[in-house]
Each structure stands twice: as structure tokens, then as C-alpha cells.
C-alpha positions as CSV (number, residue, x, y, z in Angstrom):
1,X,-12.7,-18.7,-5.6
2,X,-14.8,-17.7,-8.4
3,X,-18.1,-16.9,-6.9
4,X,-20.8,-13.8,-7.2
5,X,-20.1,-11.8,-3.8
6,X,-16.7,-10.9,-1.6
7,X,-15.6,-12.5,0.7
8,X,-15.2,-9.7,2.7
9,X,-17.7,-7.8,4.2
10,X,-18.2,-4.3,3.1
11,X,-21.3,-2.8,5.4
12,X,-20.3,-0.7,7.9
13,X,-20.7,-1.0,11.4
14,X,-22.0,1.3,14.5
15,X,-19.6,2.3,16.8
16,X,-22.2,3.4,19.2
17,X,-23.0,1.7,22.2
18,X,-26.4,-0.2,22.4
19,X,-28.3,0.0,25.7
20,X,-28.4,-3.4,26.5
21,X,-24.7,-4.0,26.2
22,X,-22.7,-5.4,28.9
23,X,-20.2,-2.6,29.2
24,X,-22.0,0.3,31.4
25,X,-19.0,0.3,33.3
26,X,-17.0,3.3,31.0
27,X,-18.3,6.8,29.6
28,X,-18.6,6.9,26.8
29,X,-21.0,5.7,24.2
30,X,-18.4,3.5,21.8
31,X,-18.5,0.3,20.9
32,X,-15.5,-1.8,22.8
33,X,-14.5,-3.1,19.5
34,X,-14.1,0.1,18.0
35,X,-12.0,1.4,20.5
36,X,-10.0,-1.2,20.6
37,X,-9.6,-1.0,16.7
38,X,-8.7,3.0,17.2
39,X,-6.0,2.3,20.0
40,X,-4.0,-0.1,17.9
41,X,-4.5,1.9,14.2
42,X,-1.8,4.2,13.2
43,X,-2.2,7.7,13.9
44,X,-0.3,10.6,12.7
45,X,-1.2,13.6,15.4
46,X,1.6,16.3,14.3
47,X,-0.9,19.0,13.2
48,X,-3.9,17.9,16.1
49,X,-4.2,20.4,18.6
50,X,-4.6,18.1,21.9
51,X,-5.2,20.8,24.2
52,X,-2.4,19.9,26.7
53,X,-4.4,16.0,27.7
54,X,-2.0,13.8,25.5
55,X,1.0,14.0,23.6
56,X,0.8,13.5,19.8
57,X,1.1,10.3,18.8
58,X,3.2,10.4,15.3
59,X,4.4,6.3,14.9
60,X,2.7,6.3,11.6
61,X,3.5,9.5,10.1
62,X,5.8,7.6,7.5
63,X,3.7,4.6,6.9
64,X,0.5,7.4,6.1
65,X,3.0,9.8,3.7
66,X,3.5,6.2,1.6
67,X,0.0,5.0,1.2
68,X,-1.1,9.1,-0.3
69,X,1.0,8.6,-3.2
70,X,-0.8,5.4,-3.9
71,X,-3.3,6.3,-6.3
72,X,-6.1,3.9,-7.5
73,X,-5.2,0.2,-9.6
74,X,-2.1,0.7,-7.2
75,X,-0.1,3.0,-9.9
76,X,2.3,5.1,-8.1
77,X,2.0,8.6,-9.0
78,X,3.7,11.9,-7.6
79,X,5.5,14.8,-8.6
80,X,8.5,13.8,-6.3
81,X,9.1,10.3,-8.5
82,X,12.6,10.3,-9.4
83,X,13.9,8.8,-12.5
84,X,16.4,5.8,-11.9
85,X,19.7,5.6,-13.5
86,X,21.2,2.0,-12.6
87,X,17.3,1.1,-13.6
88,X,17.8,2.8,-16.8
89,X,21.6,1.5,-17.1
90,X,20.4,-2.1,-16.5
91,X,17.3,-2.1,-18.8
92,X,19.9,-1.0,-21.9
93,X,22.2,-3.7,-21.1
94,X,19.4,-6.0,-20.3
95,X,18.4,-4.8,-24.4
96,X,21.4,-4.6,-25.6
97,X,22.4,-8.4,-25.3
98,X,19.3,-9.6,-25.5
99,X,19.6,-8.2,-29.2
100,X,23.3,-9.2,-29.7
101,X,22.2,-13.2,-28.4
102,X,19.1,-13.1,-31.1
103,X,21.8,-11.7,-34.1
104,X,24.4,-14.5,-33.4
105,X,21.5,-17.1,-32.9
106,X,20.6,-16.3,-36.2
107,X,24.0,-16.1,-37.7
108,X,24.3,-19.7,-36.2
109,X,21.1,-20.7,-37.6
110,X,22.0,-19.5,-41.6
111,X,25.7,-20.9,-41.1
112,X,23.9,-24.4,-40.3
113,X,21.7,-24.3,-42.7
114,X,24.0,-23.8,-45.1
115,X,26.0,-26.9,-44.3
């Protein structure tokens, strides 16, 4: 696990066809694989002008919205964030006992070691 190089593979590939491939049959000049890959990505077509051929395809309008606000290290950051109140509400009572169990563990501690 702790070696010098990924494990994934980071070059890019062509998506164009070579001329000695088996698939003459379509087209086009792309790669099988990569339209295969295209075909089952998410797409979010509202604003794609698709000339009349195909209607949009918008399944992963949602999906694409939540990844933008993902900046990089994974830190969420946008100007819609909304401040939590039962987070807040929690994370005082969460401090607030955690500082009344430490008092009376110490007020145990001094009455038994005065005894």
C-alpha cells in the first residue's frame, strides 16, 4: 500500500478510432469504449440546444449541482451553506456535560483524597 506510483492510471486515452480496428461497421470515428463510457455517464442537457434530434437528457442535473460545491481536499464551500441549529443545540449540550462530568469527577477525586 505504500509504494512510489498510483495505482490508478492517470494517461489519457484516444477516443479516436484506429484504422485497423475491427469496428468499420458504424460512422463515426470513436473508440467503442468511449462511447460506451459517454452513454452510461451522467449528463445534464437543460441548457444544450439539440436542434430538434433528441430530447435533453437531465437524470444528473442534481447529482452535477452537488459535486460543484465540492471544492478541493473535499471542504464544502458555498454561499448557500446554512448554519445548523439542532447541530449547534447539540454541540452545547454535548460541552455542557462534558464540563459538568469533569467538575464532579474532580470533586469526587479531592473528597477521596481527603479521606
Amino acid at each position: 500500500p505504500y509504494s512510489d506510483q498510483n495505482l490508478v492510471n492517470t494517461a489519457c486515452m484516444s477516443c479516436q478510432e484506429n484504422a485497423d480496428d475491427d469496428n468499420d461497421n458504424d460512422a463515426d470515428d470513436v473508440a467503442e469504449m468511449c462511447e460506451t463510457m459517454y452513454q452510461m455517464s451522467g449528463k445534464c442537457e437543460t441548457n444544450m440546444n439539440l436542434g430538434g434530434y433528441a430530447t435533453a437528457n437531465e437524470a444528473a442535473c442534481t447529482y452535477i449541482e452537488g459535486v460543484k460545491i465540492i471544492r478541493e481536499g473535499g471542504v464544502i464551500r458555498t454561499s448557500t451553506t446554512k448554519k445548523s441549529k439542532g447541530a449547534a443545540i447539540v454541540i452545547g449540550l454535548f460541552t455542557t456535560t462534558a464540563v459538568l462530568l469533569g467538575a464532579y469527577v474532580y470533586y469526587l477525586r479531592t473528597k477521596l483524597g481527603r479521606a
